[in-house]
GUNUDO-271821 format. One record per atom (N, C-alpha, C): z, x, y. Coordinates in steps of 0.02 Angstrom, whole numbers, plus 50000, padded with zeros to 5 digits. Example, Ala and Ser with C-alpha at 12.3 -4.5 7.8 and 13.67 -1.06 7.14 Angstrom:
! residues 2
503905066049716503905061549775503905066049835503545064249888503575068449947503945064550002
***
This chain:
! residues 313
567195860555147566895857755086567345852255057568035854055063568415847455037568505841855066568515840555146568305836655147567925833955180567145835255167566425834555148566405830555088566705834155028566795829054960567135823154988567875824355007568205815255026567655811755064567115813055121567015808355166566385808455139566415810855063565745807755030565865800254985566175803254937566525799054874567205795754882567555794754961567925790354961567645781954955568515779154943568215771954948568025767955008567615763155007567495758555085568065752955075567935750155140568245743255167567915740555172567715732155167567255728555184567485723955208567415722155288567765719055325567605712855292567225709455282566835704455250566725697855304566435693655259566375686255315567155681955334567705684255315567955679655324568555682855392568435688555428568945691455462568895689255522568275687955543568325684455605568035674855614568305674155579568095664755579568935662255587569065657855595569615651555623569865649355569569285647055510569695643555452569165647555406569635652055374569485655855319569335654155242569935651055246569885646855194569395640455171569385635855224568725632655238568035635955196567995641055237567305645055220567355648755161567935650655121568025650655065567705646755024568105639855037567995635254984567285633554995567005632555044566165632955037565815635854995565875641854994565625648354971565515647354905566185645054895566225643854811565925639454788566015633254818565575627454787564635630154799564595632554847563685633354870563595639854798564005643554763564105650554726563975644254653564455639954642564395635354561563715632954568563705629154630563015625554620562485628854616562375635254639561935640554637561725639654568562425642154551562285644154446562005640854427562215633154437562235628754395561505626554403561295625454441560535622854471559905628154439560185636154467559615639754427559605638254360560265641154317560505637354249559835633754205560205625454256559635620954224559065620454236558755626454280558055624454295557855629154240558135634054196558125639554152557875634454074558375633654087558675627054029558135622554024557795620154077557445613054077556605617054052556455622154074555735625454080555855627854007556095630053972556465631853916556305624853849556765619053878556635615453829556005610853831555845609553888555305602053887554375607453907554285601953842553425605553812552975606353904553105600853909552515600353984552785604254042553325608454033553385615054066553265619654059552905621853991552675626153967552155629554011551945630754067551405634154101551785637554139551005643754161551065646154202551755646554250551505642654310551985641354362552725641754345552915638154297553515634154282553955642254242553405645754202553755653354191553955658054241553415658654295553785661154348554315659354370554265653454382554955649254416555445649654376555585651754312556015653554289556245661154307555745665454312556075671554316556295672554392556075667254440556475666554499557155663554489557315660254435557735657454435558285663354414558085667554380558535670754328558545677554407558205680654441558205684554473558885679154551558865672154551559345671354619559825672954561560145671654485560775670754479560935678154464560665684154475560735688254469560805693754533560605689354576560515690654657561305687454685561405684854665562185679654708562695681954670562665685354601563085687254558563285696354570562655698154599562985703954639563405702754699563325700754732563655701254798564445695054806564075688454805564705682454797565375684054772565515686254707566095684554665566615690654680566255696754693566645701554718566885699954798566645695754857567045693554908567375689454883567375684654844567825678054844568415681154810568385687054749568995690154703569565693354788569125696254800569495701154871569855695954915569615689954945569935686954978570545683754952570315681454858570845678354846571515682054824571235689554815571825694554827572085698354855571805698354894572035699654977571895708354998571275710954963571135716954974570495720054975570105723055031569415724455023569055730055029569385733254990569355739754972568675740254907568025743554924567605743954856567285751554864567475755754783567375763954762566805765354810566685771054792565805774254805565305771854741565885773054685565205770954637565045760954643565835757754652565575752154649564835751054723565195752854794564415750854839563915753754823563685759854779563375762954768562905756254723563285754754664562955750154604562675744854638563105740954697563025735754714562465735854751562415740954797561625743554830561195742654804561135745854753560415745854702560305740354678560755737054637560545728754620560285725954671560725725754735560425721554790559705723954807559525728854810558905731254823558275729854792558445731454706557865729454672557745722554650558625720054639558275709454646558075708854714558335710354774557845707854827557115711054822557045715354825556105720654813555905715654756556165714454706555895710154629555635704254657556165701954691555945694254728555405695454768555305699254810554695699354868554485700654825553935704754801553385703854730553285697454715553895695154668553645689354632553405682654659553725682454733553665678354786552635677654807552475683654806551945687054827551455683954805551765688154717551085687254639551005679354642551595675554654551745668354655551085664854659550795668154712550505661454748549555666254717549555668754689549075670554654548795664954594549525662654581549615658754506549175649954555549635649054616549185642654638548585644554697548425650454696547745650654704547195648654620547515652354587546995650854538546975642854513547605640654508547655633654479547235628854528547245629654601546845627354621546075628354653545935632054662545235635754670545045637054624545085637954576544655639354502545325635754448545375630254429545425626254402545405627554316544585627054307544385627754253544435634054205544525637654253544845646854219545535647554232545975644354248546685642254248546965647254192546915641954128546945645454069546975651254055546205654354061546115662554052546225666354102546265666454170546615669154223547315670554235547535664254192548485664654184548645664454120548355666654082548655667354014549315672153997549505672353953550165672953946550425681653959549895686253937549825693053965549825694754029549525690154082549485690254124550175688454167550335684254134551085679354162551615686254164551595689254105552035694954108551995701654135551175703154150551045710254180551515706654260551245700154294551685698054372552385700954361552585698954307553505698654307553635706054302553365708954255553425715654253553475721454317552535720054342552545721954394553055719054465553415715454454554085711354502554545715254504554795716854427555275719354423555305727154433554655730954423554545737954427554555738854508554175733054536554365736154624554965736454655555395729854621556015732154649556405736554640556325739154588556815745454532556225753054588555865752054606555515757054649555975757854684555915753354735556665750854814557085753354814557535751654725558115753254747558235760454712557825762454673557795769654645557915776754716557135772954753556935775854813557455779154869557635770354894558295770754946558955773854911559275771954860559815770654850560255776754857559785783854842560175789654829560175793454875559655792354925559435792754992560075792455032559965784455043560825783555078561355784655066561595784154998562115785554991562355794954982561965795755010561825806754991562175808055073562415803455139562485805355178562995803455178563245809855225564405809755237564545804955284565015800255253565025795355294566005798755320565895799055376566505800555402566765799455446566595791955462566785787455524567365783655494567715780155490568215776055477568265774355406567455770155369567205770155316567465761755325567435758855369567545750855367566705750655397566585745555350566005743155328566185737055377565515732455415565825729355445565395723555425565465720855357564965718555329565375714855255565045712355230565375706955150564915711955123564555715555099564315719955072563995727355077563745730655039563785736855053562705735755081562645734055134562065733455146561755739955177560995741655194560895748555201561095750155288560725743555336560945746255411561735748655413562215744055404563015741755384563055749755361562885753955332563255761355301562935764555347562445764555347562315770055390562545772055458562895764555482563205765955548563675769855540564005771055484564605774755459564495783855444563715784755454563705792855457563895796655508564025803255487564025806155563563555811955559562955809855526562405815255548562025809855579561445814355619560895808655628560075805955548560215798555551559805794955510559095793355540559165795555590558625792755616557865792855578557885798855560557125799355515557245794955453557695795055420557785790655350557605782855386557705781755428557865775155480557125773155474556815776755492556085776155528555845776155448555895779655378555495781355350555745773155314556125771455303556505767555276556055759255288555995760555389555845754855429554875753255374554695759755397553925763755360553885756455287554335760055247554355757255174554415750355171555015747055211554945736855209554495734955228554105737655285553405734055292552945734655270552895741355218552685741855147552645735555102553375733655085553515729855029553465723955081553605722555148553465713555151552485713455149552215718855189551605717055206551195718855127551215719755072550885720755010550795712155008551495709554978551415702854949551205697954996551415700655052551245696855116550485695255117550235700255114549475699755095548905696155056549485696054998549425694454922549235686854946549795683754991549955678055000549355676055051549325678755107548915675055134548155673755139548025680755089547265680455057547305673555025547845672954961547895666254895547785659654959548275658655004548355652855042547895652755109547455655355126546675656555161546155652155114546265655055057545675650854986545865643554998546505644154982546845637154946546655631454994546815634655056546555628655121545875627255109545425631555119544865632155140544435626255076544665627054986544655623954968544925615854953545635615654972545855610455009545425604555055545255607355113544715605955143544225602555135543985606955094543055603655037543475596455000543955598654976544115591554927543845588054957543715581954899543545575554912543975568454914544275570754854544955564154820545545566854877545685561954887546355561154947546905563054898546935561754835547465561754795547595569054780546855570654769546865578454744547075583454807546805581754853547175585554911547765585254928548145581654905548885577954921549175581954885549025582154800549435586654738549345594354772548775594454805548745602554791549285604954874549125601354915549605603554977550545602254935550655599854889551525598554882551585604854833551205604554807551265608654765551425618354790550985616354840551005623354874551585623154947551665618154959552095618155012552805621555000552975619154939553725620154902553635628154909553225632154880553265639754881553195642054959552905639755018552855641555071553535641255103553825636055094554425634155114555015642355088554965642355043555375646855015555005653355009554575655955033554275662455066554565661155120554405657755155554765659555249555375658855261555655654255221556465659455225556805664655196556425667955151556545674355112556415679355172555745674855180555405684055193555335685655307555655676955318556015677355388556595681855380557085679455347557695682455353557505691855356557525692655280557225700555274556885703755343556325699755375556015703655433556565704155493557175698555493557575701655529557975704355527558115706955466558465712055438558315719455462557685719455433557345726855430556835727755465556625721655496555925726055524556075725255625556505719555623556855720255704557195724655723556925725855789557245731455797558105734855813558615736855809559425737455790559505734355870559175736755940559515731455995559625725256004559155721155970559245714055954559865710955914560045717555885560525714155810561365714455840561665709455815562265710555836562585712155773563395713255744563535711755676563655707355650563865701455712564105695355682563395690955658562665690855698562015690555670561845693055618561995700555604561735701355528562085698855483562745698455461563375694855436562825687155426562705683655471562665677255453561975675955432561475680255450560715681455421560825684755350561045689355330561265689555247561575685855221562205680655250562445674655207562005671255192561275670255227560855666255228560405667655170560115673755154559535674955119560125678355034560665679155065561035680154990561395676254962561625669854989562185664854970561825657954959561395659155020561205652655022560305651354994559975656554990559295653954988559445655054880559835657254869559795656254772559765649854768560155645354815560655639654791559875634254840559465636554884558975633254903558425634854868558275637054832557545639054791557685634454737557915633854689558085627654621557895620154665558205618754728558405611454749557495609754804557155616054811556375615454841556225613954794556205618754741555755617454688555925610054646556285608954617556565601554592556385597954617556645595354686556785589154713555775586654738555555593054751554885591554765554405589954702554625589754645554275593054581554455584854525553745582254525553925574654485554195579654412553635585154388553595588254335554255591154312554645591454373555565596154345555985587254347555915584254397556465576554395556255576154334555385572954295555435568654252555835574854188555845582054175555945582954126556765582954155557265583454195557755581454201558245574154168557685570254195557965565054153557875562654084557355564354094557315566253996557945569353970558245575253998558665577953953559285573853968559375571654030560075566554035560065560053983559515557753973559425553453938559635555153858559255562353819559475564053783560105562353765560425565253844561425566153808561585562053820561315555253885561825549353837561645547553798560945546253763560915542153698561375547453636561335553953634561715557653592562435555753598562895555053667563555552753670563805547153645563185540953642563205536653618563265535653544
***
């Protein structure tokens, strides 16, 4: 029984991303800059939807609570590798991977939802137009976010106590920058296999719901697309929707090779660089799709630059 308790509630190692690369430091300093700009980009897309009137819709609220769900997504995982490297130790409790699990779980589950409901918002804006308004009214805007945030808090409610309820009594080096669910479980020494399978059961749960969501909304959207008549109007409605497609398929690519491929395909140094991808890097790519494609985010951008130099002035 005693130690059953240690090879429950001891601490892990987390080998992390930087033990087997050439220039560590290098990839450090990346990390960090792709980690500011992250902030800084969701930040002002927070900031910008926030202050300027003609962001006031629909769309532009969601896209805020995507915004607020990446800096809350990169803020679990990022700052705790970069502290460890820069002090030279990677050692994290049971309760800290424990905490860090569950965040990661329910902002990623939050995100697939909201990713999902997303494209509900430009089905309606474009296929029914004229009920825009009363279809997305502001009750509505919040039952999506709500219901976003309740599926992921499902996820990680679900999994979290699940996995971490098994004796891990292998070495307890994590061979991973975070406490991810395949990454621990290699570390039991009972068999997972049914949690494995029930687990496998549940992500294709949560990708194929919104998944659904999505390709019912973007089936319409074409099909109406199509009928258009104005070249112009077909033009707004494909950019408009492209930007969210773009950033569904690398969310919800990565994730399927996470969880729904099967473990012979996977190597560790592949999963390692497929989670740098959908945790480091897609926060810091969702603000710069949405923006850079979006006259509606540049023009209120420069509006506000404009603001502060005429104010500096």
């Amino acid at each position: 029984m005693e130690w059953s308790n240690y090879s429950m509630y001891a601490d892990f190692v987390l080998l992390g991303l930087f033990s087997n690369t050439r220039f560590p430091w290098l990839l450090f300093a990346l990390i960090v800059l792709v980690f500011v700009i992250s902030i800084a980009s969701n930040t002002m897309m927070i900031i910008l939807i926030h202050l300027d009137s003609r962001l006031h819709t629909p769309m532009y609220f969601l896209l805020s609570q995507l915004s607020i769900m990446d800096i809350l997504y990169i803020s679990t995982i990022v700052p705790k590798m970069l502290i460890d490297k820069m002090v030279d130790q990677r050692a994290i409790s049971f309760a800290g991977c424990t905490a860090q699990h569950f965040l990661y779980l329910t902002l990623a589950g939050a995100e697939f939802f909201l990713l999902g409901l997303m494209s509900y918002d430009r089905y309606v804006a474009i296929c029914n137009p004229l009920r825009y308004p009363v279809l997305m009214n502001r009750k509505v805007c919040l039952l999506i976010v709500v219901a976003a945030w309740l599926g992921g808090s499902i996820d990680g409610f679900l999994l979290t106590p699940v996995t971490m309820q098994f004796p891990f009594c292998a070495s307890r080096e994590i061979n991973h920058f975070f406490c991810e669910v395949p990454a621990l479980l290699k570390l039991s020494c009972i068999d997972t296999s049914a949690y494995e399978t029930a687990m496998y059961v549940c992500c294709i749960m949560m990708l194929l719901i919104p998944f659904s969501v999505i390709s019912a909304s973007y089936t319409r959207i074409l099909v109406t697309v199509y009928r258009m008549n104005e070249a112009e109007g077909r033009k707004k409605a494909v950019a408009t929707c492209s930007s969210h497609m773009v950033v569904v398929s690398l969310f919800y690519g990565a994730a399927m090779y996470t969880y729904v491929l099967p473990h012979s395909y996977h190597t560790p140094e592949q999963d390692k660089a497929v989670s740098a991808f959908y945790t480091i890097l897609t926060p810091l790519l969702n603000p710069l799709i949405y923006s850079l494609r979006n006259k509606d985010v540049t023009g209120a951008l420069q509006k506000a630059l404009g603001r502060c130099s005429s104010s500096g002035r």
